[in-house]
N, C-alpha and C positions, 0 to 999 in steps of 0.2 A: 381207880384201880380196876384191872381186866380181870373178867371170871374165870375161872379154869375152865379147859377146854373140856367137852364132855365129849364121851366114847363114838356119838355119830362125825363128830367134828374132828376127832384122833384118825378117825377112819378114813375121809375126806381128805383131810391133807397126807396119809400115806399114799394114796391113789391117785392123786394128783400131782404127787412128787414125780409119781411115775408116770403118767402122762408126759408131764413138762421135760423126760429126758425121752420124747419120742416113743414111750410104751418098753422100755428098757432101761434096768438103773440097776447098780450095785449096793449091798447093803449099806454100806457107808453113806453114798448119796441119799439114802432115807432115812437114818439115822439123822444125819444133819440138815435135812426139809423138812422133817418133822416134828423135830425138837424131843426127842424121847430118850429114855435112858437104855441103854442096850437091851437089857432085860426085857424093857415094856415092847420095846421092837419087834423083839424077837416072841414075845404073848401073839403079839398083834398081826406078825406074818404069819404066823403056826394058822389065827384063824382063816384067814382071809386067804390062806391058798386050803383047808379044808372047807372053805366055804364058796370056793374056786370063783371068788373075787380074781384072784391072782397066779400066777402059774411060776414055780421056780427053774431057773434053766441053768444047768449047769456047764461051765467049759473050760477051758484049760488053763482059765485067768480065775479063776473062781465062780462064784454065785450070780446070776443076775434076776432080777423079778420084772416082768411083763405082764400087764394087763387084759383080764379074763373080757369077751361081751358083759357080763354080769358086771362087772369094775366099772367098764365103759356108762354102764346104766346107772349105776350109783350115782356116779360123780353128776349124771345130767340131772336125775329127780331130785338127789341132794341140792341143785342149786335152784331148780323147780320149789323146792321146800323152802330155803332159806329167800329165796324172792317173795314168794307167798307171804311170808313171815314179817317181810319187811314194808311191805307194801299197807300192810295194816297198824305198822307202827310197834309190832310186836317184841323185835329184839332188844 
């Protein structure tokens, strides 16, 4: 049975939803890449563009969210970490 994902790994795959749609995605597409409940989405974007991970842009289709340098940096230490992690047998 798989553990629940915990908050750096929630965060990870937001930002890399958005990567994988070329640094531009609409809520829905991360809704459904990330697996979360609108609600917790919606927790989790509020942070991460006050933490300007992320940047909101708005236009005449609606909402879109693109990728801050700090997003971009995440995602690379994030897997700088989880390699580290792995390499010792830790996960």
């Amino acid at each position: 049975m798989s553990r629940k994902r915990g908050r750096l790994q929630v965060i990870h795959d937001i930002l890399k939803a958005i990567q994988e749609r070329d640094g531009k995605i609409r809520p829905t597409h991360i809704l459904y890449k990330s697996n979360l409940s609108p609600q917790m989405m919606n927790e989790y974007l509020k942070e991460l563009i006050s933490k300007e991970f992320i940047s909101e842009n708005k236009t005449k289709r609606g909402k879109t969210y693109s990728l801050t340098y700090k997003g971009f940096e995440y995602i690379h230490k994030y897997k700088l970490i989880v390699d580290f992690v792995d390499s010792f047998g830790l996960s």
